[in-house]
N, C-alpha and C positions, 0 to 999 in steps of 0.2 A: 256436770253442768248444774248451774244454780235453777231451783226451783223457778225465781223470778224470771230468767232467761227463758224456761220453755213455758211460763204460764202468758209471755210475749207471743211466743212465737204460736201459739195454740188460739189466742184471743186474734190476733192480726189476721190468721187461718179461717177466723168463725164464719168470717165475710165472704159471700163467693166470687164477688166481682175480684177479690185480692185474691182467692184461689184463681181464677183465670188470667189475673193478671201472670203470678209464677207458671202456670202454665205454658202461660204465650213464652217471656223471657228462658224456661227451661226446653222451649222447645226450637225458638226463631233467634236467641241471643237476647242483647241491650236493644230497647226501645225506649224512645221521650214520650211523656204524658200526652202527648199531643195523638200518638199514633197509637196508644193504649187506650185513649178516649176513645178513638174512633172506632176501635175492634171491640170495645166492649158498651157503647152504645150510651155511653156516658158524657160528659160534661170534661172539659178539660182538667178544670177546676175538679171536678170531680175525682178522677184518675190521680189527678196531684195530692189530692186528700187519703185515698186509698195507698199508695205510693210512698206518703210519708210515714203510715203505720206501718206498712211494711219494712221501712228504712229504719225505722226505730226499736223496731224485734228484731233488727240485724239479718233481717230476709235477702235485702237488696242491698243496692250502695248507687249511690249519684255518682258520675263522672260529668263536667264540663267539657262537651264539645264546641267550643267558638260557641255561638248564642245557646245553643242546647244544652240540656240536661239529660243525659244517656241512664237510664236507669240497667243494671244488671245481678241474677241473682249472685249474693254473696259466699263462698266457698266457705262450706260448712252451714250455711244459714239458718237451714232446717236441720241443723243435727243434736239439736237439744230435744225437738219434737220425737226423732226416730228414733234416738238412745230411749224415749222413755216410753213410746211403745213396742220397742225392741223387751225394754224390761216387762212390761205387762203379758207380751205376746211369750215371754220364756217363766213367767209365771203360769198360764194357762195351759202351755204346752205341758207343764210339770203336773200340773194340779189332774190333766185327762189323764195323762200316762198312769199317773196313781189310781183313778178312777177305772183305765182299763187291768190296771194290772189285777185292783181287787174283785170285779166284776170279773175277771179269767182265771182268778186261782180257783 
């Protein structure tokens, strides 16, 4: 994954109102801004703005339902986030192991 891709998806993440957004959608499915507004106490306008940063770090994706806009998270979306705490998290794992091995010899 390209650096640019997870420093999207990390920045679009910083907001919590866009972490409760994936929330809702990883928990309830596709939702329109209209009914993410209203869960999250916001402005439609609002939610739409949230929405599109999401949509543009490749979190979500718009679908056109007749007059709606169906927001849902995108397959893999956050997988440049988890690869690269996955790497951090197999760095530290490495870095104790060492730390215990030489504090037990």
């Amino acid at each position: 994954m390209s650096a640019a891709r997870t420093d999207r998806v990390f920045s679009a993440l910083a907001d919590p109102n866009r972490r409760r957004i994936v929330e809702h959608l990883a928990g309830a499915g596709p939702a329109t801004a209209t009914t993410l507004a209203a869960r999250l106490g916001v402005s439609r306008q609002g939610a739409a703005k949230h929405l599109s940063s999401l949509s543009e770090a490749g979190i979500v994706s718009p679908s056109r339902q007749g007059r709606e806009v169906l927001y849902e998270l995108r397959d893999q979306g956050l997988a440049p986030g988890v690869d690269w705490l996955g790497r951090i998290d197999g760095e530290w794992e490495r870095r104790l192991g060492s730390l215990k091995r030489h504090l037990d010899g």
